[in-house]
MDAnalysis code that builds the backbone (N, CA, C; Angstrom):
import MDAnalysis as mda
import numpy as np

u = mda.Universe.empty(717, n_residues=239, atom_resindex=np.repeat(np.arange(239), 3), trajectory=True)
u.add_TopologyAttr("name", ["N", "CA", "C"] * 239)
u.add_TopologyAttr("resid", np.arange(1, 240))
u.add_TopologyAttr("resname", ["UNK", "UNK", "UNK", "UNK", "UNK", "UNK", "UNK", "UNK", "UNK", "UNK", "UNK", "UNK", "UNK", "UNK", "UNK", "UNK", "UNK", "UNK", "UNK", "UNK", "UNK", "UNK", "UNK", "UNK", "UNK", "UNK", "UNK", "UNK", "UNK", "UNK", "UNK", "UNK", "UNK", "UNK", "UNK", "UNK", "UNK", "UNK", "UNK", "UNK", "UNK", "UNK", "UNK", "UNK", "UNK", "UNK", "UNK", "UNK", "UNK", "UNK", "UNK", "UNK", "UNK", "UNK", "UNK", "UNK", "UNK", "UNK", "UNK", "UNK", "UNK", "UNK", "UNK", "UNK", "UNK", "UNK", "UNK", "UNK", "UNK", "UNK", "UNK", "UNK", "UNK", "UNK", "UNK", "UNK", "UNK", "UNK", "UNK", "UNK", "UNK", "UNK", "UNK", "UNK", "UNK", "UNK", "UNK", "UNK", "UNK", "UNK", "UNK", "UNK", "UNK", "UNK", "UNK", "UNK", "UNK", "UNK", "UNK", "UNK", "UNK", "UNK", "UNK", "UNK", "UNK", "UNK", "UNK", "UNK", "UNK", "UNK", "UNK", "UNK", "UNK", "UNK", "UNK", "UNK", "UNK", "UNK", "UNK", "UNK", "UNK", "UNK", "UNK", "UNK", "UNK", "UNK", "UNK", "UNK", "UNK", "UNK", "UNK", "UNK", "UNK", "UNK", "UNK", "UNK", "UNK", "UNK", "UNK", "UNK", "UNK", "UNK", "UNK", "UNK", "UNK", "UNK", "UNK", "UNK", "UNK", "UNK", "UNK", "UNK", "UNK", "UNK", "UNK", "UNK", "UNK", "UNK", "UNK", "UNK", "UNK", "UNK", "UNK", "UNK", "UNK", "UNK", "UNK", "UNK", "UNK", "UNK", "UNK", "UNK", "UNK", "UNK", "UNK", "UNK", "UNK", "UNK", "UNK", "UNK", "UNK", "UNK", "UNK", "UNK", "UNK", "UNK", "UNK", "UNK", "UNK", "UNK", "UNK", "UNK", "UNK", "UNK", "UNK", "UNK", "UNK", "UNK", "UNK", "UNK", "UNK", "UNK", "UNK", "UNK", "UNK", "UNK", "UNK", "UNK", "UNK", "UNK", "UNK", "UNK", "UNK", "UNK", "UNK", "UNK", "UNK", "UNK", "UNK", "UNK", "UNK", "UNK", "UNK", "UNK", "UNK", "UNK", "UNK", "UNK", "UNK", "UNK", "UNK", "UNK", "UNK", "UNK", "UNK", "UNK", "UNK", "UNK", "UNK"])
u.atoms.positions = np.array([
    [80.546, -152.250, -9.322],
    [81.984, -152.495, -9.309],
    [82.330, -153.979, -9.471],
    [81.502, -155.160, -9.342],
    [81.462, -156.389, -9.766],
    [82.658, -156.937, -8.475],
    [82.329, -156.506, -7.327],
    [83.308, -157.217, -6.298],
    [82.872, -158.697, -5.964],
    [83.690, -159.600, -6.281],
    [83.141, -161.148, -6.185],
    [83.621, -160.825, -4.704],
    [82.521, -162.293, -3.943],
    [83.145, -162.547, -2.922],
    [82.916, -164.305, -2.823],
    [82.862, -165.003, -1.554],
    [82.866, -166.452, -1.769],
    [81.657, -166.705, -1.214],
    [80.714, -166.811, -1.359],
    [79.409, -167.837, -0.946],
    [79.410, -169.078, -0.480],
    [79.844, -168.955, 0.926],
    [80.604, -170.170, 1.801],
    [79.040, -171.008, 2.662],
    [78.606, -170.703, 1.792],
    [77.255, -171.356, 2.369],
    [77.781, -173.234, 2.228],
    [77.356, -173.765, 3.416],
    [78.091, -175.474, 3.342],
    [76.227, -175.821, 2.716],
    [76.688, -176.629, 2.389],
    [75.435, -177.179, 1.217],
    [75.279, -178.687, 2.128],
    [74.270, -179.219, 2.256],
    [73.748, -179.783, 3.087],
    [74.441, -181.331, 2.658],
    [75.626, -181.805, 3.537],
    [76.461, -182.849, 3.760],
    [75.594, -184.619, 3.254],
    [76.419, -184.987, 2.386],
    [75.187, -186.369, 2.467],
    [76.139, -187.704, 3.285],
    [76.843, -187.439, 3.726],
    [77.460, -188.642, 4.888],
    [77.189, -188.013, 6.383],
    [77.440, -188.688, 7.374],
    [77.525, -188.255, 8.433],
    [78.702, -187.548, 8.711],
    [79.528, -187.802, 8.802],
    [81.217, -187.267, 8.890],
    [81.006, -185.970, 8.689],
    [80.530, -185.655, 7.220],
    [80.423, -184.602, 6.633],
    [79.584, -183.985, 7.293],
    [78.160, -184.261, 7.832],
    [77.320, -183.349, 8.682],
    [77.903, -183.230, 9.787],
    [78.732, -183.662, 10.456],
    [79.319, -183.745, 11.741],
    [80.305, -182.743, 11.505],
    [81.321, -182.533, 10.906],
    [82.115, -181.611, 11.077],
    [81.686, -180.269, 10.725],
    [80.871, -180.567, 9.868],
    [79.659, -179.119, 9.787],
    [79.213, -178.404, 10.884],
    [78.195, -179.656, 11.459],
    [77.797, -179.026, 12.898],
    [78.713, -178.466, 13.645],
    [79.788, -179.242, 13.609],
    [81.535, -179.322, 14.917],
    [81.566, -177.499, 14.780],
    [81.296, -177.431, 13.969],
    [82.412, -176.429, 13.138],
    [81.536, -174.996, 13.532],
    [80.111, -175.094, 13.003],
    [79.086, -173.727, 14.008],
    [78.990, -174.168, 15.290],
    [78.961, -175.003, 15.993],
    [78.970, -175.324, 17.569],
    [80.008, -174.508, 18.329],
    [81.391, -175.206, 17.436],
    [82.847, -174.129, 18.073],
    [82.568, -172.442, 17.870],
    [82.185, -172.018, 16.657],
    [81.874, -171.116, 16.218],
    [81.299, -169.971, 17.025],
    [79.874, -171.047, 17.194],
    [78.655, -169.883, 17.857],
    [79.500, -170.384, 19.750],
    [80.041, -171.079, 20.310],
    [80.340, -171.098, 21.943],
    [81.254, -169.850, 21.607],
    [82.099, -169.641, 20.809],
    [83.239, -168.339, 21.038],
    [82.657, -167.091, 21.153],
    [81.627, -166.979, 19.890],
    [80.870, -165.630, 20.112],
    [79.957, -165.679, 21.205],
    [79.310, -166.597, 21.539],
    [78.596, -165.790, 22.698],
    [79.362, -166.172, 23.907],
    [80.297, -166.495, 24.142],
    [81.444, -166.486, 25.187],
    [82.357, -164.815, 25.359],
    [82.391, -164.775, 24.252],
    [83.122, -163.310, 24.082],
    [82.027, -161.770, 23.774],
    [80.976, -162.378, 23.315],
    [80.299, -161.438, 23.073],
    [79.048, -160.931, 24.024],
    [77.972, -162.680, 24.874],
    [77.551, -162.259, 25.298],
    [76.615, -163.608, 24.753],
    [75.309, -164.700, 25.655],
    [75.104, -165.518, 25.046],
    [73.552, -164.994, 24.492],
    [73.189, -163.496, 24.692],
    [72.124, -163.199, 24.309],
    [71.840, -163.073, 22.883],
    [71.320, -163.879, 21.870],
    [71.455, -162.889, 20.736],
    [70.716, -161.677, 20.325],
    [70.020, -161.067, 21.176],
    [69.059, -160.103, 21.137],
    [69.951, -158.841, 21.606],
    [71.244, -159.323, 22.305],
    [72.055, -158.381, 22.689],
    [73.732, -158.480, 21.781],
    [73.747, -159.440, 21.193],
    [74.620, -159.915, 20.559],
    [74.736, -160.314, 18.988],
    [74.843, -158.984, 18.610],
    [74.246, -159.284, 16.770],
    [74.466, -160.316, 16.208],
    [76.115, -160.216, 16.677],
    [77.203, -161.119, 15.728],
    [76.596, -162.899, 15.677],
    [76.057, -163.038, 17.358],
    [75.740, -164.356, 17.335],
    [74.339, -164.283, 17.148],
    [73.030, -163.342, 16.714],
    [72.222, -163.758, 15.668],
    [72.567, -163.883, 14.597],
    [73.480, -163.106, 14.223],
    [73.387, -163.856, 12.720],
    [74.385, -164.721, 12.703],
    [75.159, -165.474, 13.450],
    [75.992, -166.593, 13.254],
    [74.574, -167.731, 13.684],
    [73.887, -167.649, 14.139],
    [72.863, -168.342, 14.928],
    [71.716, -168.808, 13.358],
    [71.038, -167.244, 12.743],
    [70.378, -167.273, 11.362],
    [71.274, -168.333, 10.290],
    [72.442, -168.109, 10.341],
    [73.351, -168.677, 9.096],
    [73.020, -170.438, 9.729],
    [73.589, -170.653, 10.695],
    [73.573, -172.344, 10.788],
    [72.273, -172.582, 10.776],
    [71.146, -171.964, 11.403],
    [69.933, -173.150, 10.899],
    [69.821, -172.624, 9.364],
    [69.709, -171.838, 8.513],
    [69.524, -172.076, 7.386],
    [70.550, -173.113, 6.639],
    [71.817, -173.097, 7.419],
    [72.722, -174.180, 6.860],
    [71.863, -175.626, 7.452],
    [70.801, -175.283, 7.999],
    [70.085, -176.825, 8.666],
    [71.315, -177.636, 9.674],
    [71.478, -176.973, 10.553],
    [72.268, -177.244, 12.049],
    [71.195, -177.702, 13.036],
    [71.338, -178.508, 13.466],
    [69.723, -179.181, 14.612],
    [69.990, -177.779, 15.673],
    [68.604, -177.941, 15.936],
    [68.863, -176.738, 17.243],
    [69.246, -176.863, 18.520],
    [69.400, -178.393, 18.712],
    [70.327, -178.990, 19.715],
    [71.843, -178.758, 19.802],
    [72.296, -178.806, 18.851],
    [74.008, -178.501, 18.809],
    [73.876, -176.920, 19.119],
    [72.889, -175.785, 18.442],
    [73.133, -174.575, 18.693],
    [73.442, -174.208, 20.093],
    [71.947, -175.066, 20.982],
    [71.498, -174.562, 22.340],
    [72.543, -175.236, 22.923],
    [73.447, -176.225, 22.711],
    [74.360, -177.113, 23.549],
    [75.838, -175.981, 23.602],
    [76.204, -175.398, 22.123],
    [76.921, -174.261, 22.367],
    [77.041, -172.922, 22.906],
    [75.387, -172.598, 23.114],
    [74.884, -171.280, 23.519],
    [75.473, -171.622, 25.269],
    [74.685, -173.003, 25.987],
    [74.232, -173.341, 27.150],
    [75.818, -173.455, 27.516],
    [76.749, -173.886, 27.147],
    [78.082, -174.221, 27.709],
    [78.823, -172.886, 27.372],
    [78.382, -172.004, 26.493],
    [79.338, -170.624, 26.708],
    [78.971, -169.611, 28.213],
    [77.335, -170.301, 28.850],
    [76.768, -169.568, 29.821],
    [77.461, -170.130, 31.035],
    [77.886, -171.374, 30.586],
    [78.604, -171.543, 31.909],
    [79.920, -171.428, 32.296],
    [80.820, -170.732, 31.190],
    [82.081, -170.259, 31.530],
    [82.878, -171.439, 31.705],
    [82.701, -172.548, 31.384],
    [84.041, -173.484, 31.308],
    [83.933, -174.277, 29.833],
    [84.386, -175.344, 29.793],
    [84.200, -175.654, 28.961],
    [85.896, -175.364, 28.067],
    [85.999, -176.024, 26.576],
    [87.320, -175.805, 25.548],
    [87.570, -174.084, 26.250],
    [89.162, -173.936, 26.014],
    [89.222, -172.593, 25.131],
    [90.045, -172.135, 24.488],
    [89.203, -171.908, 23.223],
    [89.023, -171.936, 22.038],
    [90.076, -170.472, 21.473],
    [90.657, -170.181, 20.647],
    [91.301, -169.098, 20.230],
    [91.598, -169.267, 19.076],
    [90.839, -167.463, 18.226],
    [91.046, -167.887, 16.601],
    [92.754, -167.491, 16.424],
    [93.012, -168.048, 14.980],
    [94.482, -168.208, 14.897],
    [94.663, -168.376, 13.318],
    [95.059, -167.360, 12.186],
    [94.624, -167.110, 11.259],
    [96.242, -167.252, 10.303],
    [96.153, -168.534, 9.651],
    [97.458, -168.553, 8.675],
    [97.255, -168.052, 7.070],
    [98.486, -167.816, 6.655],
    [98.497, -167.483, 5.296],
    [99.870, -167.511, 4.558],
    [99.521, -167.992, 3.566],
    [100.702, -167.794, 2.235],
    [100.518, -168.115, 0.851],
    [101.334, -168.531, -0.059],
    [100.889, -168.627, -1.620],
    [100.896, -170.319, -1.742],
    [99.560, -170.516, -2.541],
    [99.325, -172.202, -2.702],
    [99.557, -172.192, -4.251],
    [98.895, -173.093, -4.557],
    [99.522, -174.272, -6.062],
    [99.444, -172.508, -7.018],
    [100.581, -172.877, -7.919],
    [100.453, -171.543, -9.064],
    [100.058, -170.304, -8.238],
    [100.774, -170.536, -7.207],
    [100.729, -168.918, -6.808],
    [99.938, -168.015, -5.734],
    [98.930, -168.953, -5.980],
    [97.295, -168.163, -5.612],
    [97.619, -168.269, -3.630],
    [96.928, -167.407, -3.499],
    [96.766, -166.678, -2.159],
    [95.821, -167.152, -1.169],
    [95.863, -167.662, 0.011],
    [95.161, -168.199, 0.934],
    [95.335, -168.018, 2.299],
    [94.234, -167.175, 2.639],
    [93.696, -167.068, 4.230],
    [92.856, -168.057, 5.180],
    [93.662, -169.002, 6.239],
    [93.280, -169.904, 6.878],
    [92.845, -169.515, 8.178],
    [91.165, -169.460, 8.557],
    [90.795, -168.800, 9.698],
    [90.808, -170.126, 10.784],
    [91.380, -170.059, 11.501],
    [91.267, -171.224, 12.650],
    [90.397, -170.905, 13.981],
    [90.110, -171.809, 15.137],
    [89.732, -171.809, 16.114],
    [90.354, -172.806, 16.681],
    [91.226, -173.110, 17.604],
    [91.708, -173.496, 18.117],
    [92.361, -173.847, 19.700],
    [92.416, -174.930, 20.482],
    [92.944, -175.035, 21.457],
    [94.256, -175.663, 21.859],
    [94.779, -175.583, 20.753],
    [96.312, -176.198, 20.135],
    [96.815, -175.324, 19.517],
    [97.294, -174.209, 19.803],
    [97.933, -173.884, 18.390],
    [99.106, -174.299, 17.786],
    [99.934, -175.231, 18.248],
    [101.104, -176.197, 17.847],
    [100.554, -176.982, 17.039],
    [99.782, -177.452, 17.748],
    [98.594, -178.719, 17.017],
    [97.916, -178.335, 14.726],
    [97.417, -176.981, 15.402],
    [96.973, -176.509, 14.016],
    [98.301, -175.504, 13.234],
    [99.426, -175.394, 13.786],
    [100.012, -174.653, 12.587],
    [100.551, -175.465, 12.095],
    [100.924, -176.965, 12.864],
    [101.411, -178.480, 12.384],
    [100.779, -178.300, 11.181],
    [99.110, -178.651, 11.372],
    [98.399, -179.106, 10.396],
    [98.228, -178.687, 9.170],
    [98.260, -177.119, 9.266],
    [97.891, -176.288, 8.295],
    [99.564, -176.354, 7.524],
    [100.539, -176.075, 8.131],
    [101.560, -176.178, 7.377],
    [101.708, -177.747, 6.384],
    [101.565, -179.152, 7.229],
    [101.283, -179.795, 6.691],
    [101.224, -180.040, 4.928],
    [99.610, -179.310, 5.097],
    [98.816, -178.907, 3.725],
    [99.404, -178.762, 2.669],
    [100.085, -176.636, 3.523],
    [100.929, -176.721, 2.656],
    [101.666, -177.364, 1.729],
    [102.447, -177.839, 2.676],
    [103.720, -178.727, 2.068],
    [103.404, -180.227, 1.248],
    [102.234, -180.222, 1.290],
    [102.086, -181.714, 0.599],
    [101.409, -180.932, -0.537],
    [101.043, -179.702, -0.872],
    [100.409, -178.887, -2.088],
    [101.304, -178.724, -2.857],
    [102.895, -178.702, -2.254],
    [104.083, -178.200, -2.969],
    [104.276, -176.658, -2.632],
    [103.101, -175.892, -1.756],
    [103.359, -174.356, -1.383],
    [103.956, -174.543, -0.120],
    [103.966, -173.025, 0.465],
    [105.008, -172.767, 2.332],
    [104.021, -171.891, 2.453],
    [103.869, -172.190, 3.669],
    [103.110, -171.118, 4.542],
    [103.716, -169.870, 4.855],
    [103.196, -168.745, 4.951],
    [104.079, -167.533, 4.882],
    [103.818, -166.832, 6.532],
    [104.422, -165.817, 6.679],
    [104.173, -165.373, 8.250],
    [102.715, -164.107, 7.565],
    [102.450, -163.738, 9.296],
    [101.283, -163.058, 9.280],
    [101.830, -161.589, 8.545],
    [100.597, -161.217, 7.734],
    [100.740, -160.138, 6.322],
    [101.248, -160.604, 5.242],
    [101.912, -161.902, 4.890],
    [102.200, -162.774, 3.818],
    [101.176, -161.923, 2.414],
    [100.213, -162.058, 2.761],
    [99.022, -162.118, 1.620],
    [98.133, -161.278, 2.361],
    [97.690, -161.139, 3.477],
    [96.063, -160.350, 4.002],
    [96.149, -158.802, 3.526],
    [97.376, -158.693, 3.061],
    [97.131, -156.731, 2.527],
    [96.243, -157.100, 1.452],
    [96.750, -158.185, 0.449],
    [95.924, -158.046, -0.939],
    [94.411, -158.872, -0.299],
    [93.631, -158.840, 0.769],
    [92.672, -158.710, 0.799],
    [91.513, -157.981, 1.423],
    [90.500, -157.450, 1.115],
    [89.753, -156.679, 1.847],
    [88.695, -157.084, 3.121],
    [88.823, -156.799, 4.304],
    [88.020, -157.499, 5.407],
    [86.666, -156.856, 5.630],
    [86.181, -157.140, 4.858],
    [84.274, -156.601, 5.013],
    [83.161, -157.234, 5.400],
    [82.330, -156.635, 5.661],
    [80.941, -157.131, 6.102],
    [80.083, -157.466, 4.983],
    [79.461, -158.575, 4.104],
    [78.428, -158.826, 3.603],
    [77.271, -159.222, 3.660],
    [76.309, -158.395, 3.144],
    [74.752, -158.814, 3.004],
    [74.288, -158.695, 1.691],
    [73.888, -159.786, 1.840],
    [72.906, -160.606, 0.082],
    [71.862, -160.418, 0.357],
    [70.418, -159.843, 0.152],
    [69.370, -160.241, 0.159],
    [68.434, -159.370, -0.935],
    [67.394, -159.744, -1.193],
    [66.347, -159.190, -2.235],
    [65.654, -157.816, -1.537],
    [66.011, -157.192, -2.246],
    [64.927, -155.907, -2.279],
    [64.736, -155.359, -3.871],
    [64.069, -154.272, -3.755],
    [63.982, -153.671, -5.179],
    [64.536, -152.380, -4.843],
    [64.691, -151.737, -3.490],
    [64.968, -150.632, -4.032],
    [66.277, -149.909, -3.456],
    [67.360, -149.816, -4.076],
    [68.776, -150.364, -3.799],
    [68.862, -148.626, -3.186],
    [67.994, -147.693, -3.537],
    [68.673, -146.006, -3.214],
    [67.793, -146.190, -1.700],
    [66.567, -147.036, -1.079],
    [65.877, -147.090, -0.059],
    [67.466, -147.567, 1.092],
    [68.211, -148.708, 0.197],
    [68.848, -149.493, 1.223],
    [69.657, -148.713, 1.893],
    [70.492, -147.835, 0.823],
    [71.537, -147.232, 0.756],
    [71.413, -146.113, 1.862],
    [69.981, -145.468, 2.087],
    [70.143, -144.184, 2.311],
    [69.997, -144.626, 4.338],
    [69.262, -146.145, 4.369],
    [69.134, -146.469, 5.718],
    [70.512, -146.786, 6.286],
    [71.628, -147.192, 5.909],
    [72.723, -147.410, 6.323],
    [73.449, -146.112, 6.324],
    [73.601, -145.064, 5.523],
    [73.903, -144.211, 5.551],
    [73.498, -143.229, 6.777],
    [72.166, -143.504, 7.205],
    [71.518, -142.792, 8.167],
    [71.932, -143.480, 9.690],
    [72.161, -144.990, 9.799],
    [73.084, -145.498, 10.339],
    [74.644, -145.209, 10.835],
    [75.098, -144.360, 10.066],
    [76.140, -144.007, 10.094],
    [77.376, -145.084, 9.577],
    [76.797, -145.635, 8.404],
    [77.609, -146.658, 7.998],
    [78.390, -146.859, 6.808],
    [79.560, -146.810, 6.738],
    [80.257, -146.596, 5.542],
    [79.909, -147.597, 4.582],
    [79.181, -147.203, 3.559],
    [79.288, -148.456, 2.557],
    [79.879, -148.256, 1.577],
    [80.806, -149.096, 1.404],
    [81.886, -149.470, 0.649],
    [81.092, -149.590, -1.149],
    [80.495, -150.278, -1.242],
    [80.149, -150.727, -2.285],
    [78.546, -151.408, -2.244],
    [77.934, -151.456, -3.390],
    [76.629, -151.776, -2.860],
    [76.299, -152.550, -5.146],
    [75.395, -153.659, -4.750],
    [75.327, -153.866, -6.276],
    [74.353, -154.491, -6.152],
    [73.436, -154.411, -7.661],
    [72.328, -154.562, -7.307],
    [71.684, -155.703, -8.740],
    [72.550, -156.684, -9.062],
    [71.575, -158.135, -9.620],
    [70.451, -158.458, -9.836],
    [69.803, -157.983, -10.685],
    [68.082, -158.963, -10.698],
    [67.237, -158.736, -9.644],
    [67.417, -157.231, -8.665],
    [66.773, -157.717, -7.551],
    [67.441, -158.229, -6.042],
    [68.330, -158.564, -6.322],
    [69.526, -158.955, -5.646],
    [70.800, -158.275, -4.864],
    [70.627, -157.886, -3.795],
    [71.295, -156.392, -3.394],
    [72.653, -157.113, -2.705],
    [73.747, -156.925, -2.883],
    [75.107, -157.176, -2.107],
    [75.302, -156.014, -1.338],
    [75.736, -155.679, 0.037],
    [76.065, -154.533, 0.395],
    [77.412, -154.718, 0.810],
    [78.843, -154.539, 0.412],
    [79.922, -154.111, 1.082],
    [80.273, -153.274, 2.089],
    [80.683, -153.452, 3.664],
    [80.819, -152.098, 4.542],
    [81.878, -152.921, 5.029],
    [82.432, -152.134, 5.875],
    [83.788, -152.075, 6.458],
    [83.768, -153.306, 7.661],
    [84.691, -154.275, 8.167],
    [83.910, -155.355, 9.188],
    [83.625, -154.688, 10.358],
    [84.697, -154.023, 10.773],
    [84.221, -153.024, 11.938],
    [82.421, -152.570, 12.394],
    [82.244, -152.509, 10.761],
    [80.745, -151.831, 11.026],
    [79.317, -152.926, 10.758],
    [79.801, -154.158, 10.846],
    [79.018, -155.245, 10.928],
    [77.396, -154.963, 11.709],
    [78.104, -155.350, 12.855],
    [76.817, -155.161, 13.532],
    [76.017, -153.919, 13.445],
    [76.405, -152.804, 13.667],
    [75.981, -151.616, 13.188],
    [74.668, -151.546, 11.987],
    [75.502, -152.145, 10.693],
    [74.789, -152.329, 9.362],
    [73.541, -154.082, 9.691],
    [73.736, -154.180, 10.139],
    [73.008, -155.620, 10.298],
    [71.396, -155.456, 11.126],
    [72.272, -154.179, 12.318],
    [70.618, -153.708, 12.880],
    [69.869, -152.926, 12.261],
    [70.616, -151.827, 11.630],
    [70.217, -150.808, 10.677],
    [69.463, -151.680, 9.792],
    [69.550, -152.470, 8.725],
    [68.820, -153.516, 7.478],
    [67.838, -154.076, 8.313],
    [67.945, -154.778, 9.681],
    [66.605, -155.930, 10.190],
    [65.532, -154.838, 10.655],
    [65.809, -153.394, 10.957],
    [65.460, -152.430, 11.855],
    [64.184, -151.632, 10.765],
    [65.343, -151.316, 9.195],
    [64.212, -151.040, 8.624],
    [63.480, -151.426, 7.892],
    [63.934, -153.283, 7.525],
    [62.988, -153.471, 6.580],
    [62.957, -155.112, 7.317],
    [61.717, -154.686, 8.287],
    [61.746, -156.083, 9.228],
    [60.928, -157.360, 7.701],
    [61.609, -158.614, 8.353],
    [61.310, -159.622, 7.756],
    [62.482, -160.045, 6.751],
    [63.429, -158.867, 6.652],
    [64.954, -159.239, 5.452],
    [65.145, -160.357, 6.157],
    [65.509, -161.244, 4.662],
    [65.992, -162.456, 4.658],
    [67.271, -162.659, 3.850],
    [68.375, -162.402, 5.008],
    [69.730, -162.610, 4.210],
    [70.104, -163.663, 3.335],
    [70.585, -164.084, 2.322],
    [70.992, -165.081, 1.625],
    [72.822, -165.203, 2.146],
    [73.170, -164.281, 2.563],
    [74.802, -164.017, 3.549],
    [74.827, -162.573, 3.795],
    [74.919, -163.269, 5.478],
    [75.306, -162.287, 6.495],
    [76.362, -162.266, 7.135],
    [77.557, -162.107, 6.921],
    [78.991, -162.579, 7.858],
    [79.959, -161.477, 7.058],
    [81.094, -162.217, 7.661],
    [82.475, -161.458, 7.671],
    [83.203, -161.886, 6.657],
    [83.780, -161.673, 5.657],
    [84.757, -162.349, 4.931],
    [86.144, -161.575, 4.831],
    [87.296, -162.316, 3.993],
    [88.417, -161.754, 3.484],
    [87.605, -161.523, 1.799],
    [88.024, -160.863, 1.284],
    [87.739, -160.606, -0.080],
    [88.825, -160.480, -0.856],
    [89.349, -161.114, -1.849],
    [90.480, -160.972, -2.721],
    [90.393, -159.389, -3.291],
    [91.127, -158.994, -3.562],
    [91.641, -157.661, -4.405],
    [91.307, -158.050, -5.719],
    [92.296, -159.272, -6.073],
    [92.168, -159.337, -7.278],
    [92.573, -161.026, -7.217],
    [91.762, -161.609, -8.708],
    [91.789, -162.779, -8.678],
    [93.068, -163.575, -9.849],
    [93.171, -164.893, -9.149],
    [94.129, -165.987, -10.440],
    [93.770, -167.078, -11.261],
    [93.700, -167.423, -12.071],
    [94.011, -168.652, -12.579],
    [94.513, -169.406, -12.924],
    [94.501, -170.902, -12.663],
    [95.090, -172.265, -12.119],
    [95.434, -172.618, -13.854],
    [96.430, -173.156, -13.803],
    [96.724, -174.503, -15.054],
    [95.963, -175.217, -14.185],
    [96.250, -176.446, -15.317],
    [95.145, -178.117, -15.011],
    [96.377, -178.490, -14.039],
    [97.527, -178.716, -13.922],
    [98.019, -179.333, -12.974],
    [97.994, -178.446, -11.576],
    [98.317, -177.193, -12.017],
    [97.992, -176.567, -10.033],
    [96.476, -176.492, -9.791],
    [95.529, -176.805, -10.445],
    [94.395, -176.572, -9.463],
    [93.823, -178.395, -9.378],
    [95.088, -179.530, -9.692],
    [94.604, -180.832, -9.224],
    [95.643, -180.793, -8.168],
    [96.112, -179.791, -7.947],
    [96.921, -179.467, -6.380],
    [96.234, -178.600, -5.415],
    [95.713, -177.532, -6.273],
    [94.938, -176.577, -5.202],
    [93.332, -177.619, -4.709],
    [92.662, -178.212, -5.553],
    [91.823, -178.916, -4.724],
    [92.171, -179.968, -3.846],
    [93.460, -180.564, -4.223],
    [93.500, -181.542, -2.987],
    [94.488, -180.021, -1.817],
    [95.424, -179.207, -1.899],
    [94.892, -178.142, -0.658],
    [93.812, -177.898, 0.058],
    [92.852, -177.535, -1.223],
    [91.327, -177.433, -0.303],
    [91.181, -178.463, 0.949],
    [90.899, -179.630, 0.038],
    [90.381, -180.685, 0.780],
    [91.186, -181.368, 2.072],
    [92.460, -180.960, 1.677],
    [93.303, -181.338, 3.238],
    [93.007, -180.156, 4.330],
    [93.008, -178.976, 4.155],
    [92.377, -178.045, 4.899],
    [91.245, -178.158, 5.525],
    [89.912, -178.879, 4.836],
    [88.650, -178.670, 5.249],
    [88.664, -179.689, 5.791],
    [89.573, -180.948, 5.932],
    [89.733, -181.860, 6.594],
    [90.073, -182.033, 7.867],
    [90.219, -180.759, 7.854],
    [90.918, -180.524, 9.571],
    [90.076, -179.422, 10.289],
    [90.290, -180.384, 11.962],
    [88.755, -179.523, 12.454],
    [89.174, -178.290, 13.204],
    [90.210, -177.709, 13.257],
    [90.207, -176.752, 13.937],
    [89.894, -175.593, 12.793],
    [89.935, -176.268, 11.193],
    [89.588, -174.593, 10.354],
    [88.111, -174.568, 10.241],
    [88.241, -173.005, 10.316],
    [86.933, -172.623, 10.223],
    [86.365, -172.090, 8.610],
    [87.356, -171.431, 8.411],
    [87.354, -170.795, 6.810],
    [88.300, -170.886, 5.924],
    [88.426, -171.285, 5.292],
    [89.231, -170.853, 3.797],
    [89.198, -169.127, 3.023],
    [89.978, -168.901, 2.535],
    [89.442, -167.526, 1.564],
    [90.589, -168.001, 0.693],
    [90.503, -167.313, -0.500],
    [91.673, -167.793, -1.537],
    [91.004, -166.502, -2.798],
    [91.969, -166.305, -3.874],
    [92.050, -165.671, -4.842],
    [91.723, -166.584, -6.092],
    [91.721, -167.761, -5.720],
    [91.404, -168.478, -7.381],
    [89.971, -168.499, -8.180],
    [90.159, -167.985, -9.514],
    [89.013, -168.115, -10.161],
    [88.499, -169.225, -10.602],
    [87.212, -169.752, -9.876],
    [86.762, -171.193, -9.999],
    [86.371, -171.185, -11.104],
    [85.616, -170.674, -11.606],
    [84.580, -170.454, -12.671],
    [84.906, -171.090, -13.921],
])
């Protein structure tokens, strides 16, 4: 079915700043989930694989254990996600996932953005109908009817499943995340995800003139500039 999604993998920062808000950014990340979830990850899917994703993003294992160790002790920030949206440069569609202990502080900011993009921020459902909230896994296998039939036996709706060079995407519902995540490590121990997480997924995608996407990247970049976001999602075709 050729469902793109975004490969938000952060590519290894060459300033400090840049590694720093990286780290900032899975530190806040992984203290919420195992605050809310539980700081085990052996009991807590969500934060193994939020845990797998940052060291392959090369996160020291000091910032991990410093977020794990302060969610065990129940004080500490607190933190609450807080998720904006509306239409940016030429139109295009954008879901802003926050974490936050301000939320005055970050709808300031994020509106901000907006408004210096030339777009408005819209209220909640603005845009999130036209996107789909699923669970993805990337990783290599060869045999895409083996994958299919273990999630299925799982009891797991899969949405969509595609299969690249070798290269297996699995689409399922987010609900059924963890579910599908034990099911894959369970039967084919040693999978090595290339992405394991949650995304928004566009419906359908846009493209920029030359003047709105020398607006939509400086959007980007005022967004990722600010530390309470965690994610971006958007509809524009980079390519």
């Amino acid at each position: 079915m050729g469902r793109a999604y975004q490969n938000r993998k952060e590519s290894m920062a060459k300033t400090s700043d840049m590694k720093a808000r990286v780290y900032s950014r899975y530190g806040r990340e992984i203290y919420v989930c195992a605050k809310s979830g539980g700081p085990d990850p052996s009991a807590n899917l969500a934060l193994r694989g939020l845990i797998d994703r940052a060291k392959k993003d090369q996160v020291p294992s000091h910032v991990i254990e410093k977020a794990i160790d302060k969610a065990k002790g129940g004080g500490g920030e607190d933190y609450a996600p807080a998720r904006y949206e509306g239409y940016g440069p030429g139109g295009c569609m954008a879901l802003i996932e926050c974490l936050t202990d301000n939320p005055n502080r970050t709808f300031g900011d994020v509106r901000l953005a907006f408004t210096k993009a030339k777009c408005k921020i819209g209220t909640q459902g603005t845009v999130s109908h036209m996107f789909d909230h699923v669970a993805i896994f990337v990783f290599r296998h060869d045999d895409e009817d083996a994958v299919l039939e273990a999630l299925m036996e799982a009891d797991v709706d899969v949405t969509d499943i595609e299969n690249e060079d070798g290269l297996l995407t699995v689409f399922a519902p987010n609900t059924s995340y963890a579910k599908a995540r034990q099911a894959l490590t369970e039967t084919f121990p040693g999978i090595d995800f290339e992405v394991d997480e949650i995304q928004f997924v566009p419906q359908s995608f846009t493209t920029l003139g030359e003047e709105d996407r020398v607006l939509f990247d400086k959007f980007m970049a005022m967004l990722n500039d600010l530390d309470d976001v965690q994610n971006v999602y958007h509809n524009v075709e980079l390519g």
